[in-house]
Every structure is written in C-alpha cells, then in structure tokens.
N, C-alpha and C positions, 0 to 999 in steps of 0.2 A: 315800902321803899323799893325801886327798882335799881338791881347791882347786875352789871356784867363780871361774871363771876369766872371768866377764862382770857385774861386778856395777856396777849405778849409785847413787849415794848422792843423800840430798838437797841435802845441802852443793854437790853438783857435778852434779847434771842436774836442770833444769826441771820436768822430767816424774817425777823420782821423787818418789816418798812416804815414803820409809824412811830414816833415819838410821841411823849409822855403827856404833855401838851396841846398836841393834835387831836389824841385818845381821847381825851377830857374835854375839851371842845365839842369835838362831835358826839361821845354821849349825852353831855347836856344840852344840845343842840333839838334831842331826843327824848329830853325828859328824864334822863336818867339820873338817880342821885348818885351813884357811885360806881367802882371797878373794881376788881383785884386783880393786882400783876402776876402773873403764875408766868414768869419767864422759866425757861428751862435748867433746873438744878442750878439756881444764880437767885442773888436777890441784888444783881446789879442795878433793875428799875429801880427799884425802890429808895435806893440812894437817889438818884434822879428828882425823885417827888419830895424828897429832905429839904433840895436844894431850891422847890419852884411852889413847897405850897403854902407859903406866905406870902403870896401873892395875891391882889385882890381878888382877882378873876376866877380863884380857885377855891376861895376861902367857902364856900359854900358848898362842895363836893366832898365827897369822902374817897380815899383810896387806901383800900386793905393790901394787905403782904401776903402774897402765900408765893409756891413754886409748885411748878408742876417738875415732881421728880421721877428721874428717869431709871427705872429697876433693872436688876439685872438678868430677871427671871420673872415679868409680870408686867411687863409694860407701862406706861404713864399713871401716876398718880398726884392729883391734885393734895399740899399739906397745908396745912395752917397754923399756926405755933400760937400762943399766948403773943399778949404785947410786951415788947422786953426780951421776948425768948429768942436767940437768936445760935442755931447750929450749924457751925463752920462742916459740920460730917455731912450735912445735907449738900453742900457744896461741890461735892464731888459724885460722880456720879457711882451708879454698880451695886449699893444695896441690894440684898434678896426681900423680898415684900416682906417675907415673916420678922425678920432684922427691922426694917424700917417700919411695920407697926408697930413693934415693943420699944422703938429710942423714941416714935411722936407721941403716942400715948402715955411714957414716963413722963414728959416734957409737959403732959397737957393738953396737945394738940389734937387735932381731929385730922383724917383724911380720908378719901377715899378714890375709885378709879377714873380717869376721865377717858370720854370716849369708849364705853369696855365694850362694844361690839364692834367699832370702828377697824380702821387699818391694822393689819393681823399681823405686823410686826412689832407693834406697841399701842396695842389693846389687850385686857385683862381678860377676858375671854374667851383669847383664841392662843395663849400660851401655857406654858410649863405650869405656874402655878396655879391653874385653874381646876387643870388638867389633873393634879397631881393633889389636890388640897383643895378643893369649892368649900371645905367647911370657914376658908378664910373668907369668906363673904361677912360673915359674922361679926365679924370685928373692924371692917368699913363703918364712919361715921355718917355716910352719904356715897350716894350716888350719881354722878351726871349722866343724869337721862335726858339732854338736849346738851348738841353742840352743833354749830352751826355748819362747820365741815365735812358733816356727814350725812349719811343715807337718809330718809325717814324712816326705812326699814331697822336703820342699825338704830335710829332715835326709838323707835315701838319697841324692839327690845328689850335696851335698856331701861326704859319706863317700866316694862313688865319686871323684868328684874329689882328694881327698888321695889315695888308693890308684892312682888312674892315674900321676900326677905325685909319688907316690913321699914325698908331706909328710906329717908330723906332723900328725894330730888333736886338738884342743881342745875342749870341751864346757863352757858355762856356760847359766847361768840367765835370764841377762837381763832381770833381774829390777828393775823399777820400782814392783814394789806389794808387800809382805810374804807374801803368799798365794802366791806364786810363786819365794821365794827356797828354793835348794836345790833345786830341779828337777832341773837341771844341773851338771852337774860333770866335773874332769880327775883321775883317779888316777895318780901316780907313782910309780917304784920307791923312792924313797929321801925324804928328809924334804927339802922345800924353805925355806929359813929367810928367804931374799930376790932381788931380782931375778936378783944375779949368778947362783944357784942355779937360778933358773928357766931364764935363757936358755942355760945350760951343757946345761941335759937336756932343754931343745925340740929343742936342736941335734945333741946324742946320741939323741936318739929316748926320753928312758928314759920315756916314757907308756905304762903298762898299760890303759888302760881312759878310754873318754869318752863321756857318752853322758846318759840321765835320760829325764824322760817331758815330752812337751808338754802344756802346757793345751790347756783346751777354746776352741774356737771360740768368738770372742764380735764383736758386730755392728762394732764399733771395726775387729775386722783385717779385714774386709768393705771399710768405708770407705776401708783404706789402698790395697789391693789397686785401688780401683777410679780407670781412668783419669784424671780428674778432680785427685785427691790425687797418683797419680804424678806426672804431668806440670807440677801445681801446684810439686809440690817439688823435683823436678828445675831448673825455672826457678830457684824461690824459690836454690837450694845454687848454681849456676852464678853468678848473680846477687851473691852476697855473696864468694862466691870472687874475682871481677874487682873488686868494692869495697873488699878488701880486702888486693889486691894491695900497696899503697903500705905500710901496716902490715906484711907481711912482709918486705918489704926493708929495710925498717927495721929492724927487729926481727935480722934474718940479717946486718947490718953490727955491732948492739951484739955478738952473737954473735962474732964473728969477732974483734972487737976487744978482748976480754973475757983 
C-alpha cells in the first residue's frame, strides 16, 4: 500500500494551498491508497476529512492523523497517537523533544524527526538537542529519510542515519502546493486502514520501500537556507515555546484530570 506520509492541508497549515479534497484526488489520481495529515501542531485537517469522508468518492482511501509538531529545542517532528487518542497539549506548540517523547510514548504513540538534515532552523540535526543529547536518536520510532522539499544530499543522509541506528524509514511529500503532491511517499506490505495499523507496522518494520523524487531548486529555499532566516526562526520558535509555557500546563492538568 502506497501512503504519502507528510501531507499539509489548508484547513490546518498557514502556508498551504490545497484542500483536503483536492489532496485525495490527486493521490489517487496516482495510484496512491492513502495520506496522513501532519498539519502543524493542529489536527484542524482532520476535522475536515470527519466531515467529507462519507462521501462516495472517498470511501475507498484511507487518511491517517498525525501532526508534525513543532519543538522547542529540536525541530519538526512527525507524531502519531493511537485511534481515539486525542492531546489537546500537542496543540500548542514549544515542547522540548525529551518532554514530548515521554507524553507520545505514554500515550502509545510512535514519532520521529521529519526532514532531520533539512533546513537548520527546524531540522533535528542541526540543533540544540542533537547537539547536546544524539543518544535521543534511540528512542525515535522512525525516521523520514525522503521528503520531497529537500536536497538529495540532506535525503542520503538521512537514509544513512535510519540505517546506522537501525529505524524505520518514512517518505512523504511535504507537500504545501498541488504541483508537489505525490512526490513522496511510504510503501507497506500489507493494507493500512488506520492509525493503530500504521503504528503496529512502523514498529514491526513492515515498510517495503520510501523514497520519490525532489523538486527543483527554487529562490524561496535559497532564502530559507540563509543565515538571516535560520537564526530569525530559531529565535522567533524558542521564543513562543517559553510564551507558551503557561498554556501547556494548563492544558497537561485538564489532560490528567479528564
């Protein structure tokens, strides 16, 4: 079964341009069985897909939940919960990696880094906690060693990094404009129907194949790439992390008490 396993919707990230609909269209346009929504620190998609996937047209695609969450000292990370599981603390952004592996892994869930060689203001391997702690590789449930917005060099990396450390590889598209969806993608042995599904065969390993082709250079990842924009967003992410401390504990007390 072929899933695009990095997909952003417009419902649920800023920066995209495509809708839920659209998404699903042109994957399976492409052969693809399924997605997962990894909007940013939101599972706004995915309400979206509550409300359109009893519809004929869809009823034969699968689309999973996850979020790519945004750390406050490690960069982007791909989560994935049980089915049912649903944390309003992931919601808000600013977690430190080591805090957000021990609430998904209570919870059940699996995660691991997306893009970790990628853009050096939120990639896993060009910040603090890599820096300061690589034995957290360890406790990654996978790895995305293909994403469609980046280098081939930052993609051979990453591949080596799963392969050293022994994790499962992931490929998706990363896709925020239509012209780029279905890049990327995860092939699995067997049909994935929903989350429980997926995180049973990250964990067993059963991924045949992950991998797609990059776009072309355009002056945008130029921009990101340069000093100026890292260290911009690095602040800017650090910054809303500590501001938003007080809403997480918040948030982590209704949790508890629920």
């Amino acid at each position: 079964m072929k899933i695009d396993m990095h997909c952003h919707t417009r419902a649920g990230s800023i920066d995209s341009k495509i809708s839920l609909d659209e998404y699903i269209r042109l994957l399976k346009e492409q052969g693809f069985g399924g997605m997962m929504i990894t909007d940013h620190t939101t599972s706004k998609g995915w309400k979206v897909w509550d409300e359109i996937r009893n519809e004929e047209e869809f009823k034969d695609f699968v689309v999973l939940k996850g979020i790519e969450y945004d750390t406050r000292d490690a960069g982007h990370f791909i989560v994935v919960l049980p089915d049912g599981v649903q944390l309003k603390l992931l919601n808000v952004r600013g977690l430190t990696l080591k805090h957000l592996i021990q609430i998904v892994h209570q919870h059940g869930g699996i995660l691991g880094p997306a893009h970790p060689y990628g853009v050096k203001s939120s990639s896993f391997m060009s910040l603090r906690a890599a820096r300061k702690n690589a034995s957290l590789i360890e406790q990654f449930d996978f790895i995305e060693v293909f994403n469609t917005c980046e280098t081939p060099q930052a993609n051979e990396l990453a591949s080596q990094l799963a392969e050293k450390h022994g994790k499962p590889g992931l490929g998706g598209s990363d896709s925020h404009k239509a012209d780029y969806v279905g890049m990327g993608y995860t092939e699995f042995d067997e049909d994935i129907t929903c989350n429980d599904d997926l995180i049973r065969a990250v964990r067993e390993n059963r991924i045949v194949g992950a991998g797609g082709r990059e776009r072309e250079a355009t002056p945008g990842m130029a921009r990101k790439m340069h000093w100026t924009a890292v260290y911009g967003f690095m602040a800017y992410n650090v910054g809303l992390g500590y501001l938003f401390t007080p809403f997480r504990k918040f948030r982590k007390v209704q949790e508890l008490t629920l």
